[in-house]
C-alpha positions as CSV (number, residue, x, y, z in Angstrom):
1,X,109.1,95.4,91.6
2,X,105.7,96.8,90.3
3,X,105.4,100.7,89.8
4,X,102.5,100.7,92.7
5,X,105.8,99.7,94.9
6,X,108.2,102.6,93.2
7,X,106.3,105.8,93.5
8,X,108.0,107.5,96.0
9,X,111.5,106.6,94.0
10,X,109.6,108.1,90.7
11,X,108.5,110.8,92.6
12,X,112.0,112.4,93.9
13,X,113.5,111.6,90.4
14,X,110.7,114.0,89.3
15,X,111.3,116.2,92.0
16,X,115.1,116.2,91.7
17,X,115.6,115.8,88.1
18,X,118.1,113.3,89.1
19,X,118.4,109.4,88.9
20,X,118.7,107.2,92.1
21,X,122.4,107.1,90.4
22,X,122.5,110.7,90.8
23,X,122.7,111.2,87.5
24,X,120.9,114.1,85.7
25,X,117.5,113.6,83.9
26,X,116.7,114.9,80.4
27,X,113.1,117.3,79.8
28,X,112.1,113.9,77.8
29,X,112.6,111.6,80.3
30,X,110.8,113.7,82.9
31,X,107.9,113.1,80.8
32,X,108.2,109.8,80.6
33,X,108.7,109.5,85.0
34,X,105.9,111.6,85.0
35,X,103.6,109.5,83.0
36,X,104.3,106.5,84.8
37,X,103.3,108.2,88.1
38,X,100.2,109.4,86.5
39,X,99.6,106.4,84.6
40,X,97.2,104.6,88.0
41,X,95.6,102.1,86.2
42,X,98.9,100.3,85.2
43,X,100.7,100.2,88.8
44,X,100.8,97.1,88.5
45,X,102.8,96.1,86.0
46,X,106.8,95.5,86.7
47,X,109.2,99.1,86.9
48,X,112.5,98.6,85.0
49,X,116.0,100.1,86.1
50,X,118.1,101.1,83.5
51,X,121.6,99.5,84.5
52,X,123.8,102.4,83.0
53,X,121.9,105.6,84.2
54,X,119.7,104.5,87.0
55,X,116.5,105.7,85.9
56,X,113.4,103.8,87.0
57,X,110.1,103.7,84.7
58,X,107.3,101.9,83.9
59,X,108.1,98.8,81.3
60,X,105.5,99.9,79.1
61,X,107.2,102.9,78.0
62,X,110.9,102.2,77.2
63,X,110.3,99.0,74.3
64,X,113.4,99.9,73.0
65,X,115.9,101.1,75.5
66,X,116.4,103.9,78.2
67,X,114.7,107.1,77.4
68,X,117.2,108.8,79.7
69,X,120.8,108.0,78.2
70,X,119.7,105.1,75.1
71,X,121.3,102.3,76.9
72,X,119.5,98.9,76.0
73,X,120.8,97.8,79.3
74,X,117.4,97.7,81.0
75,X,116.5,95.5,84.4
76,X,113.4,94.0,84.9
77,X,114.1,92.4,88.8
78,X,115.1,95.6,90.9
């Protein structure tokens, strides 16, 4: 899935401060969701799921693992 396709999922994990998982966000992590829905000129590369805490970002900004709980567990076909 590209970010252009998972805006409105980045947009009510902003809004909630929660995952898709319902699980909660950190202050850092917001950042990070909100960059990626700022970020327009890169919609189209792929969004990756972290498997452990839900959280769904842009690829470009978690090279080494979620930026919400640290798991390396990261998918890259949601």
């Amino acid at each position: 899935m590209k970010i252009s396709e998972s805006i409105d999922v980045l947009k009510k994990q902003l809004l909630l401060e929660r995952t898709p998982k319902g699980r909660p966000i950190t202050k850092s992590a917001l950042l990070v969701v909100e960059t990626t829905i700022e970020d327009q000129k890169n919609y189209h590369i792929d969004a990756i799921k972290c498997l452990n805490c839900g959280i769904i970002l842009s690829s470009l900004l978690v090279p080494q693992g979620c930026v919400n709980c640290r798991s390396k567990d990261l998918l890259l076909k949601i």
